[in-house]
KEKE-3310 file (N, C-alpha, C; in steps of 0.2 Angstrom, whole numbers, plus 5000, padded with zeros to 4 digits):
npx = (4759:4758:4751:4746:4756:4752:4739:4726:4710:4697:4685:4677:4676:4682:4695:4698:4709:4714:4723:4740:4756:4760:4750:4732:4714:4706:4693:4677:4663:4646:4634:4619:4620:4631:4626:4617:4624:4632:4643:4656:4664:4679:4692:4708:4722:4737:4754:4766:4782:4792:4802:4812:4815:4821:4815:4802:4785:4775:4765:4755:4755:4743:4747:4741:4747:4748:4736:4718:4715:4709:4719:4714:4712:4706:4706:4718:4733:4744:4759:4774:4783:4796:4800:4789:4785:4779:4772:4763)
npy = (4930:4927:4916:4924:4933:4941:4939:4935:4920:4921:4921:4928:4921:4908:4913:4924:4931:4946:4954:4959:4957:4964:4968:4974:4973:4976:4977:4970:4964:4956:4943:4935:4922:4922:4930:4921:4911:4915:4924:4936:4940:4946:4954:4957:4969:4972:4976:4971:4971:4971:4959:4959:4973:4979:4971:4971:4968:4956:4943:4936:4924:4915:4905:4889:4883:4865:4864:4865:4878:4891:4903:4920:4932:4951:4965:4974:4986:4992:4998:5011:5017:5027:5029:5035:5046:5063:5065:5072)
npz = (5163:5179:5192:5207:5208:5196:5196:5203:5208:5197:5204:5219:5228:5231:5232:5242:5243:5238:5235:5223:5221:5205:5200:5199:5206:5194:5192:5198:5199:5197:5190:5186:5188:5198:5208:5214:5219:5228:5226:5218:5203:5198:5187:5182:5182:5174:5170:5156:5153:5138:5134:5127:5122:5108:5099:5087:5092:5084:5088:5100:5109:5124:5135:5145:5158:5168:5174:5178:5175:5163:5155:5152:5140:5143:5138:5129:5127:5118:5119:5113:5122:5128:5115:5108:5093:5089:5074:5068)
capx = (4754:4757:4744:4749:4761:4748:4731:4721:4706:4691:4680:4680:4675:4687:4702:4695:4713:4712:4730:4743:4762:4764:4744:4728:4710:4703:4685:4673:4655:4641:4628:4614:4622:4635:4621:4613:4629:4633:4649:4657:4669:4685:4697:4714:4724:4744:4758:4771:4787:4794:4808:4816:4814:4823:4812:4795:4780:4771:4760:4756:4752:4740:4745:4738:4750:4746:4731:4711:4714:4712:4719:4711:4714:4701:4709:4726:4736:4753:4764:4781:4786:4798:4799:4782:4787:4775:4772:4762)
capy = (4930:4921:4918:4925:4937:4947:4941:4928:4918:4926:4920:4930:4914:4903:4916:4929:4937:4951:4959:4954:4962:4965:4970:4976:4973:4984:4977:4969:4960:4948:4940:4930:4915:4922:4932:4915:4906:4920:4926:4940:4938:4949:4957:4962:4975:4973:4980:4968:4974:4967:4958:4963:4979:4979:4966:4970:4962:4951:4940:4934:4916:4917:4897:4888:4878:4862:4865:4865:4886:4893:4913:4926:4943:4954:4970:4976:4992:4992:5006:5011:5021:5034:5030:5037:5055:5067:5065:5078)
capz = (5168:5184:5198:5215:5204:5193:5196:5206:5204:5195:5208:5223:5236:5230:5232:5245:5244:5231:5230:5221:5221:5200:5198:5204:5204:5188:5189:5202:5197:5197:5186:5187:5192:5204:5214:5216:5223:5235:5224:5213:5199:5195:5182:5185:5177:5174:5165:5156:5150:5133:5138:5121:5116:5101:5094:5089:5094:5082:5092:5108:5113:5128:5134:5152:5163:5169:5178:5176:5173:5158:5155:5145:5140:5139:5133:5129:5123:5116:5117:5109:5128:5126:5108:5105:5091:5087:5068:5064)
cpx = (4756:4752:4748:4752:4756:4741:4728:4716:4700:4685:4681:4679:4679:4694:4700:4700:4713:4721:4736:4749:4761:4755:4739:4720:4706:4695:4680:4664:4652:4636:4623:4615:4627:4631:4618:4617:4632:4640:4649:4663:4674:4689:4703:4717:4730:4747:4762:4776:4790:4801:4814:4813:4815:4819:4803:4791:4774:4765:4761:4753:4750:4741:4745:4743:4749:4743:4724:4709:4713:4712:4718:4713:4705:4703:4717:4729:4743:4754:4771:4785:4790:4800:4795:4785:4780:4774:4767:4765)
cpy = (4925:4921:4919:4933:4944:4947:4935:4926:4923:4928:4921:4923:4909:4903:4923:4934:4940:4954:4954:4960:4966:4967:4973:4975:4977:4982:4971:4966:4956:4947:4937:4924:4916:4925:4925:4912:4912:4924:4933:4937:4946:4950:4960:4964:4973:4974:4973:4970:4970:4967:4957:4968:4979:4976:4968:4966:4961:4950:4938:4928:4916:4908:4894:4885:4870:4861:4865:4874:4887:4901:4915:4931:4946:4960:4970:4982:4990:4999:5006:5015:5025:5035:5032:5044:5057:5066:5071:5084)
cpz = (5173:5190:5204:5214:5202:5194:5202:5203:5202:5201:5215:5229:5235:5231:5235:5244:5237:5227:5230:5221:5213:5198:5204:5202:5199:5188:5196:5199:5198:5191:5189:5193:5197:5211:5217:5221:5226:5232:5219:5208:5199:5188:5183:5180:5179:5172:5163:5150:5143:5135:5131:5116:5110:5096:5092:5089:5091:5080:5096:5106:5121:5130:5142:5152:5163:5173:5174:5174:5167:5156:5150:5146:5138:5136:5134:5125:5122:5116:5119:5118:5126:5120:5104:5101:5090:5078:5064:5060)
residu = (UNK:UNK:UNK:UNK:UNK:UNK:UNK:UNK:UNK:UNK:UNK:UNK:UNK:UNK:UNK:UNK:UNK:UNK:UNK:UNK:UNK:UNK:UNK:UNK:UNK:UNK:UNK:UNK:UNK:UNK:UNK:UNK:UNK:UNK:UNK:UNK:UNK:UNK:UNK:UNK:UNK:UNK:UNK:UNK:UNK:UNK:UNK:UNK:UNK:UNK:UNK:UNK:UNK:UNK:UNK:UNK:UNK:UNK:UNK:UNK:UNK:UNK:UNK:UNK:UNK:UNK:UNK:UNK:UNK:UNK:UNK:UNK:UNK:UNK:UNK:UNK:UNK:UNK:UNK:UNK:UNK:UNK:UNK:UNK:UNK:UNK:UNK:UNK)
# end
Protein backbone atom coordinates (compact mmCIF):
# COMPACT_ATOMS: atom_id res chain seq x y z
CA UNK A 1 0.00 0.00 0.00
CA UNK A 2 1.51 3.38 -0.95
CA UNK A 3 -0.09 6.75 -0.32
CA UNK A 4 -0.64 8.83 -3.46
CA UNK A 5 -0.56 5.21 -5.31
CA UNK A 6 -3.62 3.37 -3.66
CA UNK A 7 -5.18 5.51 -1.12
CA UNK A 8 -4.85 8.84 0.62
CA UNK A 9 -5.39 10.27 3.90
CA UNK A 10 -8.64 9.05 5.83
CA UNK A 11 -9.45 12.55 6.71
CA UNK A 12 -11.04 14.30 3.86
CA UNK A 13 -9.69 18.12 5.03
CA UNK A 14 -6.42 17.24 5.44
CA UNK A 15 -6.16 15.47 1.94
CA UNK A 16 -9.13 17.20 -0.09
CA UNK A 17 -7.65 15.22 -3.30
CA UNK A 18 -9.70 11.86 -3.37
CA UNK A 19 -8.24 10.01 -6.49
CA UNK A 20 -5.60 7.92 -6.62
CA UNK A 21 -4.10 6.09 -10.04
CA UNK A 22 -4.06 2.14 -8.45
CA UNK A 23 -7.46 2.56 -6.32
CA UNK A 24 -10.73 4.17 -5.58
CA UNK A 25 -12.81 5.68 -3.05
CA UNK A 26 -15.15 2.50 -1.74
CA UNK A 27 -16.62 4.38 1.19
CA UNK A 28 -17.27 8.00 2.52
CA UNK A 29 -18.42 8.95 6.26
CA UNK A 30 -18.77 10.88 9.38
CA UNK A 31 -19.30 10.48 13.08
CA UNK A 32 -19.86 12.35 15.86
CA UNK A 33 -16.78 13.82 16.24
CA UNK A 34 -16.05 14.59 12.39
CA UNK A 35 -19.49 16.33 12.06
CA UNK A 36 -18.30 18.60 14.92
CA UNK A 37 -14.83 19.49 13.24
CA UNK A 38 -16.42 20.17 9.85
CA UNK A 39 -14.85 16.82 8.26
CA UNK A 40 -15.49 13.21 6.75
CA UNK A 41 -13.45 10.09 6.77
CA UNK A 42 -12.72 7.74 3.92
CA UNK A 43 -12.00 4.02 2.90
CA UNK A 44 -10.43 2.99 -0.23
CA UNK A 45 -10.66 -0.01 -2.31
CA UNK A 46 -7.52 -1.63 -4.24
CA UNK A 47 -6.46 -4.74 -5.84
CA UNK A 48 -2.83 -6.06 -5.20
CA UNK A 49 -1.39 -8.75 -7.36
CA UNK A 50 0.80 -11.44 -5.71
CA UNK A 51 4.07 -10.87 -6.96
CA UNK A 52 4.73 -14.69 -6.82
CA UNK A 53 2.10 -16.65 -7.88
CA UNK A 54 3.60 -19.70 -7.52
CA UNK A 55 4.00 -19.35 -3.87
CA UNK A 56 1.05 -19.34 -1.65
CA UNK A 57 0.06 -16.80 0.61
CA UNK A 58 0.55 -17.57 4.27
CA UNK A 59 0.36 -14.14 5.92
CA UNK A 60 0.50 -10.73 5.54
CA UNK A 61 2.38 -8.14 7.55
CA UNK A 62 0.34 -4.83 7.45
CA UNK A 63 3.91 -2.54 8.41
CA UNK A 64 3.96 1.64 8.57
CA UNK A 65 6.90 3.52 7.16
CA UNK A 66 8.64 6.20 8.93
CA UNK A 67 5.89 8.46 9.56
CA UNK A 68 3.07 9.32 12.34
CA UNK A 69 0.52 6.96 9.83
CA UNK A 70 -0.42 3.93 10.75
CA UNK A 71 -2.36 1.39 7.95
CA UNK A 72 -5.13 -0.82 8.52
CA UNK A 73 -7.05 -3.22 6.63
CA UNK A 74 -10.48 -3.37 7.01
CA UNK A 75 -11.50 -6.20 4.72
CA UNK A 76 -9.87 -8.47 2.20
CA UNK A 77 -10.69 -11.48 -0.19
CA UNK A 78 -8.22 -13.72 -1.61
CA UNK A 79 -8.72 -15.35 -4.85
CA UNK A 80 -6.96 -18.26 -6.70
CA UNK A 81 -7.83 -16.25 -10.46
CA UNK A 82 -8.13 -18.25 -13.27
CA UNK A 83 -7.05 -21.11 -11.19
CA UNK A 84 -10.40 -21.16 -9.42
CA UNK A 85 -12.15 -25.22 -10.83
CA UNK A 86 -15.44 -26.10 -10.19
CA UNK A 87 -15.32 -29.06 -7.56
CA UNK A 88 -18.50 -30.15 -7.39
Amino acid sequence: MVYGQHLRNIWTDRDPKSEVPAGRVAWTGSSLYTRDVGTQIRLYHYTLENPRPEVEVTSLQCIGGLSISAPFIVAMTLDRGSEIRDTS
